[in-house]
C-alpha positions in Angstrom: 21.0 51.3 -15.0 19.6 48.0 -15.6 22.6 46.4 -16.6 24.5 47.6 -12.6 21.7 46.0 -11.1 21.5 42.8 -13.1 25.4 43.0 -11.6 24.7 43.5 -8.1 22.3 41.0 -8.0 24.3 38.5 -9.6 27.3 39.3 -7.4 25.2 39.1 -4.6 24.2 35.6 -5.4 27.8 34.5 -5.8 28.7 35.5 -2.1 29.8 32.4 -0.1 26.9 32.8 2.4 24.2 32.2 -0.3 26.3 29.6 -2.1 27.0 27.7 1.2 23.1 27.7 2.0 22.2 26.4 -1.8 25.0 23.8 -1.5 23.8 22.7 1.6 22.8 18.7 2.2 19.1 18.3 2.4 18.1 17.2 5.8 17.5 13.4 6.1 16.0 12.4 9.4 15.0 8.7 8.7 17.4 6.4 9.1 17.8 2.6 7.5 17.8 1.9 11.8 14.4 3.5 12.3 13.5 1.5 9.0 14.7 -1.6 10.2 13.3 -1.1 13.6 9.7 -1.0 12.1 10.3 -4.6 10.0 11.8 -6.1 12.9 8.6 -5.4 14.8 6.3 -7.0 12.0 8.9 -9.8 12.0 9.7 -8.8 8.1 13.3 -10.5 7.1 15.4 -8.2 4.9 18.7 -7.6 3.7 20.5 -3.9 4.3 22.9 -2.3 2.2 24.0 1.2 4.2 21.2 2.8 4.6 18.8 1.0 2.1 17.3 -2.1 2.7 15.5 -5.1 0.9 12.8 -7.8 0.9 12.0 -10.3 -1.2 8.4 -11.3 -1.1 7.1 -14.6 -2.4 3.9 -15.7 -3.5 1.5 -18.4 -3.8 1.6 -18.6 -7.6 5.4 -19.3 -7.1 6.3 -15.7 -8.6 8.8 -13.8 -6.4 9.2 -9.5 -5.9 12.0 -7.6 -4.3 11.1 -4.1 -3.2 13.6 -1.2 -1.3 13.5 0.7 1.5 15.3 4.0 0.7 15.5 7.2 3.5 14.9 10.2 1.6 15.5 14.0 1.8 13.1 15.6 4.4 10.2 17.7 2.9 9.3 20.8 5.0 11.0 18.7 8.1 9.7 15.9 7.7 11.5 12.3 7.0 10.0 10.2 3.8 11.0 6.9 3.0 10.9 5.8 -0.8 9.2 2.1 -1.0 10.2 1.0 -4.6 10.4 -2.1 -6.8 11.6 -2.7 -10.3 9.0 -3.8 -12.9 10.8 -4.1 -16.5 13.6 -2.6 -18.6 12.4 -0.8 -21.3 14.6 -1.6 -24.4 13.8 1.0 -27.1 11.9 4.1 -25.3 8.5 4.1 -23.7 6.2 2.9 -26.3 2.8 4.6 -26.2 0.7 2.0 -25.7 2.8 1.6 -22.1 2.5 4.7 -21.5 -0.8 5.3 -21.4 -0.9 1.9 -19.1 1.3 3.7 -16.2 -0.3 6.7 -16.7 -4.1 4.7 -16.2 -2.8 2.1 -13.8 -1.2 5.7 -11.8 -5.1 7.2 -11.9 -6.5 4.2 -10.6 -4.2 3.3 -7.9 -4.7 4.2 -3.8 -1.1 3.4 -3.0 2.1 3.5 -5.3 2.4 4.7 -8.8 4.8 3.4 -11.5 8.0 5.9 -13.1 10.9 5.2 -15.0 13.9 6.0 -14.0 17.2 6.0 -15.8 19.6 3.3 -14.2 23.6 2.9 -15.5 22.4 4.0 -18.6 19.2 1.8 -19.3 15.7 2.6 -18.8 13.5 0.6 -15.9 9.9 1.0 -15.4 9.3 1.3 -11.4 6.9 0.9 -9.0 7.2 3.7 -5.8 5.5 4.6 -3.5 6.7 7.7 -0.6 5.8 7.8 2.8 5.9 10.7 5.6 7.6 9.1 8.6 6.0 11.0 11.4 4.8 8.6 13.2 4.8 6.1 10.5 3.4 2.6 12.3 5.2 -1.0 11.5 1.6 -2.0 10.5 1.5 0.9 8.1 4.8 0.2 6.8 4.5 -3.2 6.0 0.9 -2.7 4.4 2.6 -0.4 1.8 5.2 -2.2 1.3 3.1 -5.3 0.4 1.3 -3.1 -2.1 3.9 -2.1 -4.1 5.5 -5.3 -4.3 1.9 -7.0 -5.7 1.2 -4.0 -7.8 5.1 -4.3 -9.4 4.6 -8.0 -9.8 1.3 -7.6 -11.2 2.2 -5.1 -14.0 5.8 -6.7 -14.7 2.8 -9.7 -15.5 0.5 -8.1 -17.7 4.1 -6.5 -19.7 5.9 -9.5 -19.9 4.2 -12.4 -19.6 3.4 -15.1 -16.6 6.7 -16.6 -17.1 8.4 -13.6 -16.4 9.8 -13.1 -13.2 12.9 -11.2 -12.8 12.5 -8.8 -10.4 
């Protein structure tokens, strides 16, 4: 009896009204225009590719930091924008003593946190932070994305050295 009713259920899973509301695109109500809207009212330069977009911040100490704009899925309806900014690659696996940096510098943190994230086949250590969009400010905008362009440039810093600077 158990094994018809592991059936039914499995047959009902495969009908095409389930499948077509699992396959279903996740909503996505920020746009790169909204995002670019904001910048353009902070009077932020940037450079869009589709829907992402990028700045390049410069500092005093002559040390530069790109971070991304990226629309992302909508959670419970509503929009979120991913704020990110490479830090390093990571050449031979996470080694512990870096691990246990991103996981202190992640504790200690009010905005952003560091990942890694698998790339074209290579391994990056990033700096994200996510934002709810409802009623997301220019000011507020620009204040995190400041943040996680420092906090990037800072750890990319303390991993590879002052003269370090490629991202």
């Amino acid at each position: 009896m158990r094994y018809v009713a592991a059936l039914a259920l499995l047959a009902t899973l495969a009908s095409p009204g389930i499948a077509a509301e699992t396959e279903r695109e996740p909503a996505t109500s920020m746009t790169g225009n909204a995002l670019a809207k904001l910048l353009d009212k902070e009077n932020l330069s940037y450079n869009r590719d589709e829907e992402r977009l990028r700045r390049t911040y410069s500092f005093t100490d002559g040390r530069s930091q790109q971070i991304f704009l990226q629309p992302m899925s909508d959670v419970r309806d509503v929009g979120v924008v991913e704020i990110y900014s490479w830090v390093m690659e990571l050449k031979s696996g996470v080694p512990p003593a870096l691990g246990k940096r991103l996981l202190e510098a992640n504790g200690s943190q009010k905005l952003g946190y560091f990942g890694i994230e698998v790339v074209e086949g290579k391994s990056y250590v990033f700096c994200y932070h996510n934002l709810p969009t409802d009623g997301l400010s220019s000011k507020s905008l620009a204040a995190a994305m400041i943040s996680v362009a420092e906090m990037a440039d800072e750890m990319e810093k303390e991993q590879l050295g002052e003269k370090s600077d490629e991202y």
